[in-house]
C-alpha positions in Angstrom: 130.1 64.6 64.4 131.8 61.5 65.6 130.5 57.8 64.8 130.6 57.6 68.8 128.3 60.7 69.2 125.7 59.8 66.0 125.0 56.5 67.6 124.7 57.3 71.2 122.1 60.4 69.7 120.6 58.0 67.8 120.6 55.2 71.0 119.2 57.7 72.8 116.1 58.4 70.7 115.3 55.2 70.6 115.2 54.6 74.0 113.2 57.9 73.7 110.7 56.6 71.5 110.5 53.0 73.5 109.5 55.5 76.5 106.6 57.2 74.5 105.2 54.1 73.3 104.9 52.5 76.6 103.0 55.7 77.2 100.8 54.9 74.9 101.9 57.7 72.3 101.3 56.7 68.4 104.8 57.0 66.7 104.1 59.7 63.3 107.7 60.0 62.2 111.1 59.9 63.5 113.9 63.0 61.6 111.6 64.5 60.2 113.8 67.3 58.1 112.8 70.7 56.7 115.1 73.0 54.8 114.9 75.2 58.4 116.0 72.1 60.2 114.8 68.3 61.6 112.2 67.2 64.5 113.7 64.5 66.1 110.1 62.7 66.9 106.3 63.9 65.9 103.9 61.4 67.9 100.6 61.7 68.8 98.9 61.4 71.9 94.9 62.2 72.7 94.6 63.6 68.9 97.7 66.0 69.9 100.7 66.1 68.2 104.1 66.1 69.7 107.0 67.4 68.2 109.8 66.1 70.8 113.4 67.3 70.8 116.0 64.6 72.3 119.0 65.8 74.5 120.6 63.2 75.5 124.0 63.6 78.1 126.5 61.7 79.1 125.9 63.4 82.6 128.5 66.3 82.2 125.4 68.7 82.4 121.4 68.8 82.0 120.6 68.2 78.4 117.6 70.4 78.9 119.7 73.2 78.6 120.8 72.6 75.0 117.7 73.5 73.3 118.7 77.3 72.3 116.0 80.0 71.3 117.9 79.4 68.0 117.1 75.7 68.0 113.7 76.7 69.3 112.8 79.1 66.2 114.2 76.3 63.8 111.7 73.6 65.2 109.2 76.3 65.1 109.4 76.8 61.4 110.0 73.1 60.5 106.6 72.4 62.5 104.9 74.9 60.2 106.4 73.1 57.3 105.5 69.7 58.4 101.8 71.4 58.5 101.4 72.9 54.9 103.8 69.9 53.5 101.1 67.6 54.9 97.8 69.9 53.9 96.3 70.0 57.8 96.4 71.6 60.6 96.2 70.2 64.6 96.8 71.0 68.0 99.8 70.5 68.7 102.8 70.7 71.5 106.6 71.2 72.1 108.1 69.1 74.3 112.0 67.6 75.3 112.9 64.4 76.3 116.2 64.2 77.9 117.7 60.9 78.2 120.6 60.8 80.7 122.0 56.9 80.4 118.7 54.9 81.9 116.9 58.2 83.1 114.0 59.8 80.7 112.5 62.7 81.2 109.4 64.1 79.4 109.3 68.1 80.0 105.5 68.7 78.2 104.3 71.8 75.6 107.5 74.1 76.9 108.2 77.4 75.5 110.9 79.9 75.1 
């Protein structure tokens, strides 16, 4: 990965994370990283967690389309790490937030 790509990834989660918190989400932990792989952003919302993947695009294509059943699985398994490494258990959600330059948006509990 290119210096260019990390940082507009990483400018695009934080304008990710500026969008939950003005949506009154808490902020739990940002990269959070398992041995199966990382959760870009676990927040909470309503005593729910959120474990948020970021796609961001330049505007070549939809960044929703980037999460991958294999991506999907990975998060899966890094959730249920982040639970026993933590000792609780919650209700929680899956969601995407695709940031396309000044353009967020939050696609809620998804599934694959």
């Amino acid at each position: 990965m290119s210096l260019k790509e990390y940082l507009f990834g990483f400018k695009s989660e934080d304008k990710a994370v500026k969008y939950l918190k003005n949506n009154d989400f808490e902020i739990i932990k940002r990269n959070f990283r398992s041995k199966f792989g990382e959760i870009d952003i676990i927040a909470k919302k309503s005593e729910i967690l959120h474990f948020i993947e970021v796609k961001a695009t330049s505007g070549e294509y939809e960044a929703v389309y980037r999460l991958t059943k294999t991506k999907f699985d990975k998060i899966l398994k890094t959730i249920n790490y982040f639970f026993m490494k933590n000792g609780f258990e919650s209700d929680y959600e899956i969601d995407i937030i695709c940031v396309e330059k000044d353009k967020i948006q939050h696609i809620k509990n998804i599934s694959l």
